[in-house]
VOLUMFI-193501 format. One line per 8 residues: their letters; for each residue x, y, z negated of C-alpha. Coordinates in steps of 0.05 Angstrom, whole numbers, plus 5000, padded with zeros to 4 digits. Layout:
a> X,Y,Z  ...
//
This chain:
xxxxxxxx> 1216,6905,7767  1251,6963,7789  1281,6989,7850  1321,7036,7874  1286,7075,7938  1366,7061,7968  1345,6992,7991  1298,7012,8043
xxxxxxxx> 1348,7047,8074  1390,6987,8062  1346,6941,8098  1331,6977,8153  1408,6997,8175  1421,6925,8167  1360,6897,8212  1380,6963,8258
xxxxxxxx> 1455,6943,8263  1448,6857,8247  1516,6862,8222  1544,6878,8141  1597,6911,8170  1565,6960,8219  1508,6980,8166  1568,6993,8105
xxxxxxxx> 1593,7036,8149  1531,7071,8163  1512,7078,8097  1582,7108,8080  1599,7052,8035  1652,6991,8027  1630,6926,8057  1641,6895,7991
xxxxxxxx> 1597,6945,7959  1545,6940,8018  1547,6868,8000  1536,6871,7924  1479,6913,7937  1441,6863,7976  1462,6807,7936  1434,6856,7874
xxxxxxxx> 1370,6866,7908  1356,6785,7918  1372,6787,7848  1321,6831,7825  1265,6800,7873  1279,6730,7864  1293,6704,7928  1337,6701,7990
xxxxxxxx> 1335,6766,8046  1379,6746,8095  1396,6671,8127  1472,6661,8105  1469,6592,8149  1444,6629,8215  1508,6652,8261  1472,6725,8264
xxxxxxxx> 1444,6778,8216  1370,6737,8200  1314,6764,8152  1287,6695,8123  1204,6700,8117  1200,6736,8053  1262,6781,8069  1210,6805,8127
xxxxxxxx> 1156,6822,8090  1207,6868,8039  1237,6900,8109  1156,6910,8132  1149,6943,8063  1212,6993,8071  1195,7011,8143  1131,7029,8120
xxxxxxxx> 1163,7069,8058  1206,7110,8109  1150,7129,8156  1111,7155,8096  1180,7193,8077  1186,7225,8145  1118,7238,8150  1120,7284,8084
xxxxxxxx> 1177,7317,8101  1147,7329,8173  1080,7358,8129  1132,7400,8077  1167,7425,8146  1102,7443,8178  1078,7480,8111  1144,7522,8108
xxxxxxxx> 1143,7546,8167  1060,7564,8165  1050,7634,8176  1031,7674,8115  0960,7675,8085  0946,7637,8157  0890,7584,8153  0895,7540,8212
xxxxxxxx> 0818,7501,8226  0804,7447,8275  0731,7436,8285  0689,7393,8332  0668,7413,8392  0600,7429,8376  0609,7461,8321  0653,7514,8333
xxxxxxxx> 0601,7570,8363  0551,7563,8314  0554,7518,8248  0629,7535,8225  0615,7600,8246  0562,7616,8196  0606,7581,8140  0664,7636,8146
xxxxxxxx> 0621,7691,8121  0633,7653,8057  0700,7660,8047  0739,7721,8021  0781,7737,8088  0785,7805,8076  0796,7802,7991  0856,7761,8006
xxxxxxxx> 0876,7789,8079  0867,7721,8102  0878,7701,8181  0838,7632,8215  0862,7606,8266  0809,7553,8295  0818,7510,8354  0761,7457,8373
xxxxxxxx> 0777,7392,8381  0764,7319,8391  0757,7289,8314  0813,7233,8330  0859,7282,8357  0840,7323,8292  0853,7273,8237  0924,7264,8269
xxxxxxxx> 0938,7333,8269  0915,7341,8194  0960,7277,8181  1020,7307,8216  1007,7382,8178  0999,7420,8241  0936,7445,8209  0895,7456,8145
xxxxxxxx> 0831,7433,8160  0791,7386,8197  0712,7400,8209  0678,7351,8237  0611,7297,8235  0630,7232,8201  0619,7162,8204  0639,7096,8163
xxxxxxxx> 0704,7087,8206  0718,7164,8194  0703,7157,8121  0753,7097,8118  0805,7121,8159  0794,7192,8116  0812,7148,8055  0870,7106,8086
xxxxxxxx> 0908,7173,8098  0894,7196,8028  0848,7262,8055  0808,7299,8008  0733,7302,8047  0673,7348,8024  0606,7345,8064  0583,7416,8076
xxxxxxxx> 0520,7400,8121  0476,7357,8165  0440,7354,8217  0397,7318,8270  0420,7298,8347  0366,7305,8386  0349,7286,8456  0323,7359,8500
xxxxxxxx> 0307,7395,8564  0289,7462,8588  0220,7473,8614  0238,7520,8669  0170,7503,8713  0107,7452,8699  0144,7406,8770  0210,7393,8731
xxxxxxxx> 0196,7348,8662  0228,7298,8638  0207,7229,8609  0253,7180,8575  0209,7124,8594  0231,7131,8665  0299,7144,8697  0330,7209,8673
xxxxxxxx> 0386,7249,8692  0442,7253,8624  0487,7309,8606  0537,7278,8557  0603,7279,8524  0666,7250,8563  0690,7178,8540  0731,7198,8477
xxxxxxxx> 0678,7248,8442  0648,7217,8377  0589,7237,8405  0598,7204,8470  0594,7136,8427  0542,7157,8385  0491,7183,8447  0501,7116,8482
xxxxxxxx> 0486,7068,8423  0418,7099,8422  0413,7090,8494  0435,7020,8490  0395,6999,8424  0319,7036,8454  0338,7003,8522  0328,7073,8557
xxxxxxxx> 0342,7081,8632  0378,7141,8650  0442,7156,8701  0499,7205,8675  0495,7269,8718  0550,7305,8679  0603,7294,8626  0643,7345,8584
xxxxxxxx> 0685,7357,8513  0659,7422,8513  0585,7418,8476  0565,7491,8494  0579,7467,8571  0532,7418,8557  0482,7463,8522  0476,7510,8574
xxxxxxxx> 0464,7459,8628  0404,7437,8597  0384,7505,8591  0391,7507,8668  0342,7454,8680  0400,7402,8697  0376,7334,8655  0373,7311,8588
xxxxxxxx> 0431,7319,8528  0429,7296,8461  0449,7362,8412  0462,7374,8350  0401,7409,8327  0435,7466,8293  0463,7487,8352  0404,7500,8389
xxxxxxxx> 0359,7523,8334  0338,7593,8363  0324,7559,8427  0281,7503,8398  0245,7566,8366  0241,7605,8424  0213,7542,8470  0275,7558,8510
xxxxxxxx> 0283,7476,8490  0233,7426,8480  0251,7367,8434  0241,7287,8470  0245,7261,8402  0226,7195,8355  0242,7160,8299  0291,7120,8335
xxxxxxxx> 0316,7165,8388  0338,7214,8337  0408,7210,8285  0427,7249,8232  0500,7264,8220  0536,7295,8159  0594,7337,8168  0651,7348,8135
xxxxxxxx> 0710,7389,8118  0777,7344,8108  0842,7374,8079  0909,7333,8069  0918,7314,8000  0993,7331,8005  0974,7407,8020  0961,7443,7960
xxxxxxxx> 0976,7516,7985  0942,7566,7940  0910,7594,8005  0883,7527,8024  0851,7504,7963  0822,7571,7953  0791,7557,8017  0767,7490,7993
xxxxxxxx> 0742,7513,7932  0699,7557,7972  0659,7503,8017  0653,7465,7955  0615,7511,7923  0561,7497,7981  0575,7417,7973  0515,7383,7995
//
């Protein structure tokens, strides 16, 4: 069977304007020829779009599911063209990075040093971020690459929107405090003050599943998006936070941190580096090409 990508546009001016008349005339053709065309279309499909019997323009059941299928084909058009727009008008040899927020200051950090910047006079631009408001920004071309931890429903929603995902590292989100005087411990078995992420951090959800599944007992002190915020709390004596462990590394070996962890208290995350399959800059891949060669 095949169609002509004209009767999307078809459909929807006629469900937009629920008159033959009005949508000929938007799509700059005869009534007579607007008609042929749908009548063509049933043709070619088998069955009836429209209810000839109703006194108004009316999609029968399977004439809905087409109209589903060609407003679905025109958001996928726009959204291209919004991505080739976005691309054009890219600066030169400008790679634009959104990263989590904890892993701005020290894990994506470390991974520039692998990339030729100065070989191919190459500019970042990195803004941190939460990881839904990054996958929409990737999907809408407003930047290059997403860094971030993933998860099954990241995975899938990764795939849905046809992103290409390589997992550059992992780590461990563990549960610590500072031990700024012998007085001020903390215990997980009892009440303890939590430094956490605000409501719409991945790691907000991720921190209070373990509370909820080891049944710990703790009151939120303070919440932020901003991870080193939360970092340097601890390191004030203020409670507990769950970090990502390579983020405090040099304080976990300078005992500037001690560790509260177990088995179940502790998660690992992978992280990954997305890229929108419809971006195939020369810069971009060559940036790509790069992290993969440190694929885990």
């Amino acid at each position: 069977m095949n169609l002509e990508i004209r009767w999307a546009l078809d459909l929807i001016t006629l469900d937009q304007e629920r008159s033959i008349s009005k949508a000929a005339d938007k799509r700059y053709i005869s009534q007579s020829a607007f008609s042929r065309r749908l009548q063509h279309l049933e043709e070619t499909v088998g069955f009836n779009l429209i209810d000839r019997h109703a006194k108004e323009i009316s999609f029968t059941e399977l004439g809905q599911v087409l109209l589903t299928t060609a407003y679905s084909l025109q958001s996928q058009l726009n959204e291209s063209m919004h991505l080739i727009d976005q691309m054009k008008h890219t600066k030169e040899n400008t790679i634009k990075f959104a990263v989590a927020h904890s892993l701005v200051n020290s894990f994506f950090a470390d991974y520039l040093r692998f990339v030729p910047i100065e070989e191919q006079g190459i500019k970042f631009e990195i803004i941190a971020i939460n990881i839904g408001e990054g996958l929409k920004l990737l999907k809408e071309g407003k930047i290059d690459f997403l860094v971030s931890y993933s998860s099954k429903s990241i995975k899938q929603k990764a795939q849905s929107e046809s992103l290409v995902a390589v997992k550059i590292g992992e780590t461990e989100i563990i549960p610590v405090f500072a031990p700024l005087n012998a007085e001020k411990t903390f215990d997980l078995s009892t009440d303890f003050p939590l430094l956490t992420y605000s409501n719409n951090a991945y790691l907000r959800h991720l921190v209070d599943q373990v509370i909820e599944n080891n049944n710990l007992n703790c009151h939120i002190l303070y919440e932020t998006d901003n991870a080193e915020n939360l970092k340097q709390l601890v390191l004030q004596g203020a409670g507990v936070a769950w970090l990502p462990r390579i983020t405090i590394a040099e304080e976990l070996k300078q005992k500037k941190l001690i560790e509260l962890s177990t088995a179940e208290i502790v998660v690992t995350q992978n992280i990954f580096i997305y890229k929108n399959k419809l971006n195939n800059h020369e810069l971009t891949n060559l940036v790509l090409d790069h992290f993969k060669q440190k694929e885990y």
